[in-house]
Structures are given as C-alpha cells and as structure tokens.
Biopython code that builds the backbone (N, CA, C, O; Angstrom):
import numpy as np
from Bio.PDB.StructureBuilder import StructureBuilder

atoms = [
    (1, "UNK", "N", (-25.315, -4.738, -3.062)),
    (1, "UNK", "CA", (-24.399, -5.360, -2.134)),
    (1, "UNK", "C", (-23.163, -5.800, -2.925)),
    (1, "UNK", "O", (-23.180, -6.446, -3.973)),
    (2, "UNK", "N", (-22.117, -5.365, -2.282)),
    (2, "UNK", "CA", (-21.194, -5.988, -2.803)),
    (2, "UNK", "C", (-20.409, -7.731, -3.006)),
    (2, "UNK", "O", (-20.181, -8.535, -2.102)),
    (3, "UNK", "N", (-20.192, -7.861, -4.214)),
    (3, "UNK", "CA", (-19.222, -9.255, -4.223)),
    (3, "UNK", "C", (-18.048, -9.129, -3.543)),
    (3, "UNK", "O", (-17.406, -8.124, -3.847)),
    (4, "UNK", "N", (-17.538, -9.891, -2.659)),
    (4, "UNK", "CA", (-16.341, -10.488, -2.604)),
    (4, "UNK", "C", (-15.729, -11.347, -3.020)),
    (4, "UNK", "O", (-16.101, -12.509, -3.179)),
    (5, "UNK", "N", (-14.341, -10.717, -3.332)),
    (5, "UNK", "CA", (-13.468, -11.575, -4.169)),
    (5, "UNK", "C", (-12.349, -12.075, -3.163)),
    (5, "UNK", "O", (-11.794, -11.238, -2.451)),
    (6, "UNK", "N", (-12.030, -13.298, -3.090)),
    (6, "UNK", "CA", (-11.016, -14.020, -2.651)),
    (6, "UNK", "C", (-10.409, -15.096, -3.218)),
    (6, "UNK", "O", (-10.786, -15.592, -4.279)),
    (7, "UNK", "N", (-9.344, -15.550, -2.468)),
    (7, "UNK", "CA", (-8.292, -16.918, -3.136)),
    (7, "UNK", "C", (-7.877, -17.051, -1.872)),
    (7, "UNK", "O", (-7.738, -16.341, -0.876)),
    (8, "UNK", "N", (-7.579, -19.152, -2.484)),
    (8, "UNK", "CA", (-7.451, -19.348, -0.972)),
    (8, "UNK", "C", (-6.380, -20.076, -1.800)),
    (8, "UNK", "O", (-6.637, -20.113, -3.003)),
    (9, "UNK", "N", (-5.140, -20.710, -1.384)),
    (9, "UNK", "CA", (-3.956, -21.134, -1.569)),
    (9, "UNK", "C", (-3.102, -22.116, -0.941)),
    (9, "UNK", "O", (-2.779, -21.696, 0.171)),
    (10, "UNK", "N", (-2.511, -23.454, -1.236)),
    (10, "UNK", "CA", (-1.570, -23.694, -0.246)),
    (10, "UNK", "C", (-0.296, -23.354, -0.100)),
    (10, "UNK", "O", (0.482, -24.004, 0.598)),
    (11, "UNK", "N", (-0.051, -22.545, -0.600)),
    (11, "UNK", "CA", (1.935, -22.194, -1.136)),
    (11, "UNK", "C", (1.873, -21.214, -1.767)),
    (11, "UNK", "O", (0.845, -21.000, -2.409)),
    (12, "UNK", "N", (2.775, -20.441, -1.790)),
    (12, "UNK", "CA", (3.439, -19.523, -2.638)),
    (12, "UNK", "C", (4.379, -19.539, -3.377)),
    (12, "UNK", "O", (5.090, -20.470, -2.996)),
    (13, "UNK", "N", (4.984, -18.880, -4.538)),
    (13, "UNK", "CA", (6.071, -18.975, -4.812)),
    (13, "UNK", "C", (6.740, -17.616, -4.407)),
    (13, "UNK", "O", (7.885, -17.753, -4.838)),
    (14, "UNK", "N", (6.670, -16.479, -3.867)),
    (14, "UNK", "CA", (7.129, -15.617, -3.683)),
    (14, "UNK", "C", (7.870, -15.244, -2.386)),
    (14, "UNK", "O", (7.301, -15.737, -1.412)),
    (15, "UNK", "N", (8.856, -14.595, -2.104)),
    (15, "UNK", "CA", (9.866, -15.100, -1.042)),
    (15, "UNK", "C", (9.978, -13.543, -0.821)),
    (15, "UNK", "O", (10.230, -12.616, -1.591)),
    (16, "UNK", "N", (9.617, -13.631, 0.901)),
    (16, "UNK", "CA", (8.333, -14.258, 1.397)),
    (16, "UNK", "C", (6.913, -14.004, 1.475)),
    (16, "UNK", "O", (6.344, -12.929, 1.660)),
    (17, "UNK", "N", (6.354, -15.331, 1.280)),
    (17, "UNK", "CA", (4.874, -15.146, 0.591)),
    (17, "UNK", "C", (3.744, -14.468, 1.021)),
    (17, "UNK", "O", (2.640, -14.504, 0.478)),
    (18, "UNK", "N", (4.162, -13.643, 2.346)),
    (18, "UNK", "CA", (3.409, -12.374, 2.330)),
    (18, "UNK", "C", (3.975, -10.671, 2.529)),
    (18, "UNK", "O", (3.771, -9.772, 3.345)),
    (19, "UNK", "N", (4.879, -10.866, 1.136)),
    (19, "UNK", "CA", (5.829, -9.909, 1.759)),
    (19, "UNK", "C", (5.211, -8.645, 0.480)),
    (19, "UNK", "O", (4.047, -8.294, 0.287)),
    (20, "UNK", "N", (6.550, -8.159, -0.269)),
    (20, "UNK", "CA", (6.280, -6.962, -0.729)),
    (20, "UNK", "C", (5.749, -7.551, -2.148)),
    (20, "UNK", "O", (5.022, -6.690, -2.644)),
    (21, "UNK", "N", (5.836, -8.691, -2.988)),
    (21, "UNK", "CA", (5.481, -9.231, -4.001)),
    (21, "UNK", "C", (3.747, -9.076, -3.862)),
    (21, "UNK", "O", (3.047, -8.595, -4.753)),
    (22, "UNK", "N", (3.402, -9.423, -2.979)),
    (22, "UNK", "CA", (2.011, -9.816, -2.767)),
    (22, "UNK", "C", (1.350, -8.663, -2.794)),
    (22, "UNK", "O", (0.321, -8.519, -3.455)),
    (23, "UNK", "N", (1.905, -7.696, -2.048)),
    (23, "UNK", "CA", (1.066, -6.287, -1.377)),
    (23, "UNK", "C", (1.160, -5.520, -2.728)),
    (23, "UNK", "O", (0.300, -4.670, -2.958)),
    (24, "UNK", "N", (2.021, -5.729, -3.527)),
    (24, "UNK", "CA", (2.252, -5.069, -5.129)),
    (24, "UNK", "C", (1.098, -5.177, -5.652)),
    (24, "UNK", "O", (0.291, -4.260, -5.803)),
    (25, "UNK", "N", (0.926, -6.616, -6.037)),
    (25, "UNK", "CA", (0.057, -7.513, -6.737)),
    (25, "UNK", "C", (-1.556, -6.744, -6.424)),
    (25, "UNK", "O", (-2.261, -6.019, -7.125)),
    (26, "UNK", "N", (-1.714, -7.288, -5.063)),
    (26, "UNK", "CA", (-3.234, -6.630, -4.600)),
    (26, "UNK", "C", (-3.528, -5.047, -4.832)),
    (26, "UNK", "O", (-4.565, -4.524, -5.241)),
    (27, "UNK", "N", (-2.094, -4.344, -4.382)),
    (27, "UNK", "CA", (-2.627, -2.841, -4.613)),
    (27, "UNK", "C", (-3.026, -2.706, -6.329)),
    (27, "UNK", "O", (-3.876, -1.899, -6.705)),
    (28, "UNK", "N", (-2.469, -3.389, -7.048)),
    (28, "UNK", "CA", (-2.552, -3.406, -8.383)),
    (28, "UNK", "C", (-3.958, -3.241, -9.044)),
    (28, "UNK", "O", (-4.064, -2.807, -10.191)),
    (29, "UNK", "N", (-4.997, -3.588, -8.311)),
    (29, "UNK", "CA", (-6.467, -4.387, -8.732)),
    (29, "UNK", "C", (-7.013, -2.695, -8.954)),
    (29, "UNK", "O", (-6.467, -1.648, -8.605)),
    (30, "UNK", "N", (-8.073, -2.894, -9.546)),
    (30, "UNK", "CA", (-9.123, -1.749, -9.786)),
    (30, "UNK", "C", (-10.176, -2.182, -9.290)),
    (30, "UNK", "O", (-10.386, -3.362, -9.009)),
    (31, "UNK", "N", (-11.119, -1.033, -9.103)),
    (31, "UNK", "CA", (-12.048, -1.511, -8.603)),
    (31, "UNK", "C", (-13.051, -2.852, -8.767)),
    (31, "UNK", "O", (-13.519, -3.451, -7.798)),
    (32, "UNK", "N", (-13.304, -3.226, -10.226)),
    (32, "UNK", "CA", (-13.592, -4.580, -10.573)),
    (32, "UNK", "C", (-12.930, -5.535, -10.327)),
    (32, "UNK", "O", (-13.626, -6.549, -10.380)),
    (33, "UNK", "N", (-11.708, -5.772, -10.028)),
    (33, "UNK", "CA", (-11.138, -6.840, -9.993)),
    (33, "UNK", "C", (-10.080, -7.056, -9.221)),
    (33, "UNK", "O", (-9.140, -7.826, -9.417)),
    (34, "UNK", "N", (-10.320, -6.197, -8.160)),
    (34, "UNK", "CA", (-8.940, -6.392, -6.362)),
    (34, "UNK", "C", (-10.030, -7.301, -5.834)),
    (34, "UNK", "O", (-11.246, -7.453, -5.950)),
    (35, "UNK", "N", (-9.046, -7.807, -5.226)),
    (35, "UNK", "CA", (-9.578, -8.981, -4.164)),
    (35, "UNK", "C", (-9.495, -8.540, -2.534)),
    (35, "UNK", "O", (-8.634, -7.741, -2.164)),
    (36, "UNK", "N", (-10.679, -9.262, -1.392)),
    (36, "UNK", "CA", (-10.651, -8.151, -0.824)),
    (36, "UNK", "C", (-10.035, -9.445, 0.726)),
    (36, "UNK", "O", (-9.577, -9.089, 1.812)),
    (37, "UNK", "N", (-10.211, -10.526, 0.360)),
    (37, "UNK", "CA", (-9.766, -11.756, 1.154)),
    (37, "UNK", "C", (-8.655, -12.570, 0.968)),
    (37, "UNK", "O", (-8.767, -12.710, -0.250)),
    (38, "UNK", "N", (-7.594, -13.258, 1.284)),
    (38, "UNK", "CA", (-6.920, -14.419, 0.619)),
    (38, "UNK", "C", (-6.324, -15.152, 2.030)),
    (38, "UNK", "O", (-6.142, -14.534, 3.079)),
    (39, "UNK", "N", (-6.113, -16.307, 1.875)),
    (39, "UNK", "CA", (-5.206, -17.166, 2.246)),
    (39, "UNK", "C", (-4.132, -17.795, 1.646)),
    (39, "UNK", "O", (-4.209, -18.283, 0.519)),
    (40, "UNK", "N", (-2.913, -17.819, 2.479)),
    (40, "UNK", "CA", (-2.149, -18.796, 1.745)),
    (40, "UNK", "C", (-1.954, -19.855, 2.849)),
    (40, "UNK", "O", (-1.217, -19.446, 3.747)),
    (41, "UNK", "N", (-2.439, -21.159, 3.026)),
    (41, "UNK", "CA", (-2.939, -21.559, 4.175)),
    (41, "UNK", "C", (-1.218, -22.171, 4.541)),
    (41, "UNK", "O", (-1.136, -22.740, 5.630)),
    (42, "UNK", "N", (-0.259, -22.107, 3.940)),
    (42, "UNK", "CA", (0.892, -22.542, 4.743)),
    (42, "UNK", "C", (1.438, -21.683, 5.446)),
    (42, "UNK", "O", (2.166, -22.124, 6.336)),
    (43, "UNK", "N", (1.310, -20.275, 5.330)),
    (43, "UNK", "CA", (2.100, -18.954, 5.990)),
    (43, "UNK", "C", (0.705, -18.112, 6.498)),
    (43, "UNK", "O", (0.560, -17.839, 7.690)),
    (44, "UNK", "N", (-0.178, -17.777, 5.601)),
    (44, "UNK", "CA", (-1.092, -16.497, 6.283)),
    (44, "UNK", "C", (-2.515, -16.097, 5.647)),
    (44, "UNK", "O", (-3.189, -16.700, 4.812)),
    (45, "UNK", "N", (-2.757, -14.844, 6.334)),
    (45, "UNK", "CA", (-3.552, -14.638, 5.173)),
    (45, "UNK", "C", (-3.565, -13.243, 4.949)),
    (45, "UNK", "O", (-2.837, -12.572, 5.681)),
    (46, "UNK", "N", (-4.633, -12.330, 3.589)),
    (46, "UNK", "CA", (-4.756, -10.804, 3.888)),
    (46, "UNK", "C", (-5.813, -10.322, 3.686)),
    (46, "UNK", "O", (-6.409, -10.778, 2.710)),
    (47, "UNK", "N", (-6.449, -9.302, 4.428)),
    (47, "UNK", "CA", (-7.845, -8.773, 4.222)),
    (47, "UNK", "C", (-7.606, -7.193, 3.411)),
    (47, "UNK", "O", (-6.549, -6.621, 3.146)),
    (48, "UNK", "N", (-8.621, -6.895, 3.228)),
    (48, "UNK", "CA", (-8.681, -5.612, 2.570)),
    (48, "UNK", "C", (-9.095, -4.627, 4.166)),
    (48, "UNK", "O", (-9.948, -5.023, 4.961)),
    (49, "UNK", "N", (-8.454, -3.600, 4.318)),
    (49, "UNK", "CA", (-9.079, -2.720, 4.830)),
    (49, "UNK", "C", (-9.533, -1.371, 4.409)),
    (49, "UNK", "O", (-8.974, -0.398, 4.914)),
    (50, "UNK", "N", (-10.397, -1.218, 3.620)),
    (50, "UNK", "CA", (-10.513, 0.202, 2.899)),
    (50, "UNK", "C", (-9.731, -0.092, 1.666)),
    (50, "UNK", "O", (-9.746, -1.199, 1.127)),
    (51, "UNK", "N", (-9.027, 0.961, 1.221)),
    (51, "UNK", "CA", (-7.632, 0.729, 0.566)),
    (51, "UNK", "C", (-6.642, 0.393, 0.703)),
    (51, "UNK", "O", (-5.812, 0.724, -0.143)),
    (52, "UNK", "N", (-6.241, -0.424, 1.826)),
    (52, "UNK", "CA", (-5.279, -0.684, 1.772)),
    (52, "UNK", "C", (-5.320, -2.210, 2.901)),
    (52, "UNK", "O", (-6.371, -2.304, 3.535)),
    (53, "UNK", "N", (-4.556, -3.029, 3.082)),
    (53, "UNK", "CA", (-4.220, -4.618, 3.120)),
    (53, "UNK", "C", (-3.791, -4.546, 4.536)),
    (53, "UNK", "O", (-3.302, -3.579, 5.120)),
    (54, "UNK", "N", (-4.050, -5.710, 4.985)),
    (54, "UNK", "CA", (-3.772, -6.121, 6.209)),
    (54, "UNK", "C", (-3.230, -7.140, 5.836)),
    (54, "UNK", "O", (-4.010, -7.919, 5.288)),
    (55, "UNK", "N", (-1.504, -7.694, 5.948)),
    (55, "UNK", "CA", (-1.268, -9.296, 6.057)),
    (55, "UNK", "C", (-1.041, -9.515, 7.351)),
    (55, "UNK", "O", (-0.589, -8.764, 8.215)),
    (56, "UNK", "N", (-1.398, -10.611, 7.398)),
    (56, "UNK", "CA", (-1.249, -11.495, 8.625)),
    (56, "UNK", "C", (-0.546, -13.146, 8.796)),
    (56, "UNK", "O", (-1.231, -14.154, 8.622)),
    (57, "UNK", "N", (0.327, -13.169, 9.013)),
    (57, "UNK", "CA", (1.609, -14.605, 8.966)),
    (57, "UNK", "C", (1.029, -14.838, 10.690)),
    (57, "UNK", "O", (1.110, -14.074, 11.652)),
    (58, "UNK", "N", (0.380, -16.355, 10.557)),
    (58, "UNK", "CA", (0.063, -16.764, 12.324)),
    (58, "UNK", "C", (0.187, -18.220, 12.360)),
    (58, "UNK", "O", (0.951, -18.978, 11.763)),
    (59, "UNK", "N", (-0.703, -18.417, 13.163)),
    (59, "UNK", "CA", (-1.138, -19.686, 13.559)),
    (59, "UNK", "C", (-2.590, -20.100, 12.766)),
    (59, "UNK", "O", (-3.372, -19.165, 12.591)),
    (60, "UNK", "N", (-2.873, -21.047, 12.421)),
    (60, "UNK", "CA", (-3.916, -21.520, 11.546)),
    (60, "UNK", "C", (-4.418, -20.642, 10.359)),
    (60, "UNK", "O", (-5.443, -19.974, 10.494)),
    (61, "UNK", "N", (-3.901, -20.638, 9.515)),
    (61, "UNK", "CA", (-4.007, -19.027, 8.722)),
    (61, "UNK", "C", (-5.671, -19.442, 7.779)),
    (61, "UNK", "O", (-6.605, -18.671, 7.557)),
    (62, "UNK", "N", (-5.531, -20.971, 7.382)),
    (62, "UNK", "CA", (-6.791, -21.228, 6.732)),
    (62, "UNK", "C", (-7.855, -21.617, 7.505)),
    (62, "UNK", "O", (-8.715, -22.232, 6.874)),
    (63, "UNK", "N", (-8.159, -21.381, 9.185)),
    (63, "UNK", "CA", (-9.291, -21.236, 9.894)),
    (63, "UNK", "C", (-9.151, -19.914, 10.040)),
    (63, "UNK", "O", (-10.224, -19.397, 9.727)),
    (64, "UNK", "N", (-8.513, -19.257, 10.300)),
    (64, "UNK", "CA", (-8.327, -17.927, 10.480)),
    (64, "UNK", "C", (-9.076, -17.149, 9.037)),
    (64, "UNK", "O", (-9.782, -16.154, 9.198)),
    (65, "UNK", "N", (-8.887, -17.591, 7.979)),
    (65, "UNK", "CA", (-9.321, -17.161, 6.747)),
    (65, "UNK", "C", (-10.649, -17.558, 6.615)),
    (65, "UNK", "O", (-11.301, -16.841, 5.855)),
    (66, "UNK", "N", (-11.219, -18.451, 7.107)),
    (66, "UNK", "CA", (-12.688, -19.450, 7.116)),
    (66, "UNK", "C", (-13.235, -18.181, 7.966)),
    (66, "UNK", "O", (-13.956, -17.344, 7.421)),
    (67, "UNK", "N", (-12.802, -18.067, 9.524)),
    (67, "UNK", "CA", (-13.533, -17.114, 9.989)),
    (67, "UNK", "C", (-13.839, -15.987, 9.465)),
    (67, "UNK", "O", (-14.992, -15.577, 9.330)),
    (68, "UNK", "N", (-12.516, -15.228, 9.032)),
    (68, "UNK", "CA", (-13.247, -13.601, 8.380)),
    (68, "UNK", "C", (-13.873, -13.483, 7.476)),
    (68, "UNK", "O", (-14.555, -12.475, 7.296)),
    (69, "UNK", "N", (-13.814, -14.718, 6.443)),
    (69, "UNK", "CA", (-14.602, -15.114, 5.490)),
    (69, "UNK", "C", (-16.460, -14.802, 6.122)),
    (69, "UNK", "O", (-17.411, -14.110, 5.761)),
    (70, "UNK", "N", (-16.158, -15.809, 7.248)),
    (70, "UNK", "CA", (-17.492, -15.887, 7.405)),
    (70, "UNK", "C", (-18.121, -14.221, 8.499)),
    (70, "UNK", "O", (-19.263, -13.797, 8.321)),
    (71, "UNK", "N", (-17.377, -13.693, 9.284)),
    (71, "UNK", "CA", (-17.663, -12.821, 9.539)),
    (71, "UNK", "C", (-17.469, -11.773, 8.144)),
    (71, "UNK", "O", (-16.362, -11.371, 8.503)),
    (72, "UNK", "N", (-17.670, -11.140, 7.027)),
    (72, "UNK", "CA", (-17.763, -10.437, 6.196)),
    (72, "UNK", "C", (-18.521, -11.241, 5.579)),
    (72, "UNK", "O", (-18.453, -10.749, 4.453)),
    (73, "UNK", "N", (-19.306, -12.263, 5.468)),
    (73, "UNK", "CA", (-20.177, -12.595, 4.885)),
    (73, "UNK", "C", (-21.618, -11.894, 5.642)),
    (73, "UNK", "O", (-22.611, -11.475, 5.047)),
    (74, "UNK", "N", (-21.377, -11.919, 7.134)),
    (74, "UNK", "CA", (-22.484, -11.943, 8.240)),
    (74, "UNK", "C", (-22.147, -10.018, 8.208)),
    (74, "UNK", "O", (-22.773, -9.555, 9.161)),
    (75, "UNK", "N", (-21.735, -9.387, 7.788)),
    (75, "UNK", "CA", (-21.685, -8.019, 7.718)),
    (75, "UNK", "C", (-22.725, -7.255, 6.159)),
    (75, "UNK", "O", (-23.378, -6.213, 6.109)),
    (76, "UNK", "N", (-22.490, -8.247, 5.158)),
    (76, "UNK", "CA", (-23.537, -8.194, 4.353)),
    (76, "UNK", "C", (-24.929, -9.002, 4.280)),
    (76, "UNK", "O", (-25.602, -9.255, 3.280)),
    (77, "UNK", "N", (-25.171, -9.341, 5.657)),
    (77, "UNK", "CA", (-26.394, -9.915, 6.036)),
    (77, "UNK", "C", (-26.977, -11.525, 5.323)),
    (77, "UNK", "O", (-28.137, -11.730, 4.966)),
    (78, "UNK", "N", (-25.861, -12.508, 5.248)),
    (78, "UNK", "CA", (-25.661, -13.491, 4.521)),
    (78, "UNK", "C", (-25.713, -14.383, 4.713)),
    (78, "UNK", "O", (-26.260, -15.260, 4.044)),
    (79, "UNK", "N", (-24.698, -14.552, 6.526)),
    (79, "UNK", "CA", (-25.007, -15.184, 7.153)),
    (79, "UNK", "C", (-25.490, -15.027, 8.792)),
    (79, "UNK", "O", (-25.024, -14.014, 9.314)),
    (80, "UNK", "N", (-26.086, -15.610, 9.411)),
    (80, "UNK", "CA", (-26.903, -15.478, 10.507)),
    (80, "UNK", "C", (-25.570, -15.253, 11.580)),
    (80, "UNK", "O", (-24.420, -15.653, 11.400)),
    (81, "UNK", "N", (-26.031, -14.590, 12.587)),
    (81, "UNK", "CA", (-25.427, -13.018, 13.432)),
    (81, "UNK", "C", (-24.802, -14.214, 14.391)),
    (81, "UNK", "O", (-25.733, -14.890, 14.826)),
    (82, "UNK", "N", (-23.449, -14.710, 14.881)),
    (82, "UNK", "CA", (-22.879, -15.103, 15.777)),
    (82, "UNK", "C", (-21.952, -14.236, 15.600)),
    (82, "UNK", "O", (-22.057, -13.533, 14.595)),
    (83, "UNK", "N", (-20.280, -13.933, 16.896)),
    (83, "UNK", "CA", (-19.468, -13.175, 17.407)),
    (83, "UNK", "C", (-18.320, -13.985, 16.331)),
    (83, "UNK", "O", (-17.529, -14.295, 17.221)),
    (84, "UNK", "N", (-17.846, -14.394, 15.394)),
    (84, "UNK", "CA", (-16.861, -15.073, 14.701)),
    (84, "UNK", "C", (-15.701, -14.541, 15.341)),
    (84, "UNK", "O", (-15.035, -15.294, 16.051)),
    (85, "UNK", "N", (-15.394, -13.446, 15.201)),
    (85, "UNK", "CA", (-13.863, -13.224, 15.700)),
    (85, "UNK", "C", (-13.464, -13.267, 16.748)),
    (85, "UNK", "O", (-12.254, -13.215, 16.970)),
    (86, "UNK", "N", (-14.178, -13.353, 17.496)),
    (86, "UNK", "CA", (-14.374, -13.580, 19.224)),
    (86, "UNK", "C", (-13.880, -15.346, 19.079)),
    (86, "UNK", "O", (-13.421, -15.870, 20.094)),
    (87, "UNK", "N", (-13.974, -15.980, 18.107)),
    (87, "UNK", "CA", (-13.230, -17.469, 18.387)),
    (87, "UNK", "C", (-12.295, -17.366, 17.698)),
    (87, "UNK", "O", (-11.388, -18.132, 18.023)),
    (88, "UNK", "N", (-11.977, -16.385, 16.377)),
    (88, "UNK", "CA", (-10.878, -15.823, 16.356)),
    (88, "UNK", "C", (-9.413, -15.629, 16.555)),
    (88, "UNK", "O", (-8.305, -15.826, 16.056)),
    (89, "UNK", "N", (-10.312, -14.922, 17.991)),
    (89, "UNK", "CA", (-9.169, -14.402, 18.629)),
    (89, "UNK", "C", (-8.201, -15.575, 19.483)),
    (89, "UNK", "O", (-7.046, -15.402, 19.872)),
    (90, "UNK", "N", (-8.816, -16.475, 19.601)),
    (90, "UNK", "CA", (-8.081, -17.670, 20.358)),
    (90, "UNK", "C", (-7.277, -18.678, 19.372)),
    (90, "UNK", "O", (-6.893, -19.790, 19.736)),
    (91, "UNK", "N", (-7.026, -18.018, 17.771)),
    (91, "UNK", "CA", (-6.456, -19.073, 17.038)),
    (91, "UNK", "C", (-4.917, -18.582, 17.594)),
    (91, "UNK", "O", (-4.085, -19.489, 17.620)),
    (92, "UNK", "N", (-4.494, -17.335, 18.006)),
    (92, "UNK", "CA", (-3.102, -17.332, 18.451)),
    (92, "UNK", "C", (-2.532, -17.468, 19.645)),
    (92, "UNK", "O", (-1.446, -17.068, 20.063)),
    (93, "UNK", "N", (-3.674, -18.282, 20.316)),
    (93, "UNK", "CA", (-2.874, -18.441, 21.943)),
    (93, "UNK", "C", (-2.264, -20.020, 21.626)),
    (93, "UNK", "O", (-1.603, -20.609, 22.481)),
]
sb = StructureBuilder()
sb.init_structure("model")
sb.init_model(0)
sb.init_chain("A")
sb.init_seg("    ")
for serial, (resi, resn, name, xyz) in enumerate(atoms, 1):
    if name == "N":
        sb.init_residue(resn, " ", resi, " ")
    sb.init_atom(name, np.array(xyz, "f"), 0.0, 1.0, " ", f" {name:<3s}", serial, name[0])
structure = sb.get_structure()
C-alpha cells in the first residue's frame, strides 16, 4: 500500500500561491518523494491526479484538504467507509 505524502501550510510566499511556482515544484518530485496532497489553508489546496495536479483556490481550503485527506485515506482501506466528498461538495455553496 502506498504512503502518502502531504503538507499542509498557512501562507505562501509565491505569487500566486497556487500558480505556476507550485505546479513546477510538485511536477519536480520522483517517484519517492512527490507529494500527492497539500494545503495552503489561506488560498487552496492540490491533489495529485495520476501524473499530474489538480489546484484548487476556494472556500475553506483546510476542511476541504481534511476531507480528501480523509477520503484517500478510506480508498486505502484506513479509514471506515462514509461518502466524504459528498460533504465536500457543500464547502462551495
């Protein structure tokens, strides 16, 4: 089973902090050592999809990050089976 690697953050210094600096950075990783989660809980957060990144700039970015956290935990059988993104989905209304 695989580890996941993440960082969770309050700030950035990079302008803007989920822009092309960041997506550099992550594509950068090798297989040992890309990260596949992050938050930066003042602007957003980014997931791994396959090879390549999803950012996301919203509303609550560090519950938003708690959830997928915890749904990709519950995908490697870790944690016990509730709908996570299904509450999710209501962090942007």
């Amino acid at each position: 089973m695989p580890i996941l690697g993440g960082v969770l953050s309050f700030e950035s210094d990079w302008k803007p902090p989920l822009g092309e600096a960041l997506q550099e950075a992550l594509s950068n990783g090798d297989a040992v050592s890309h990260l596949d989660i992050g938050c930066i809980a003042a602007h957003g957060i980014f997931t791994r999809k396959g090879n390549n990144f999803v950012l996301a700039d919203g509303k609550k970015p560090a519950t938003a990050f708690l959830l997928e956290l915890i749904a990709r935990l519950q995908e490697l059988a870790t944690v016990p089976m509730i709908d996570i993104r299904a509450y999710a989905r209501w962090l942007d209304k």
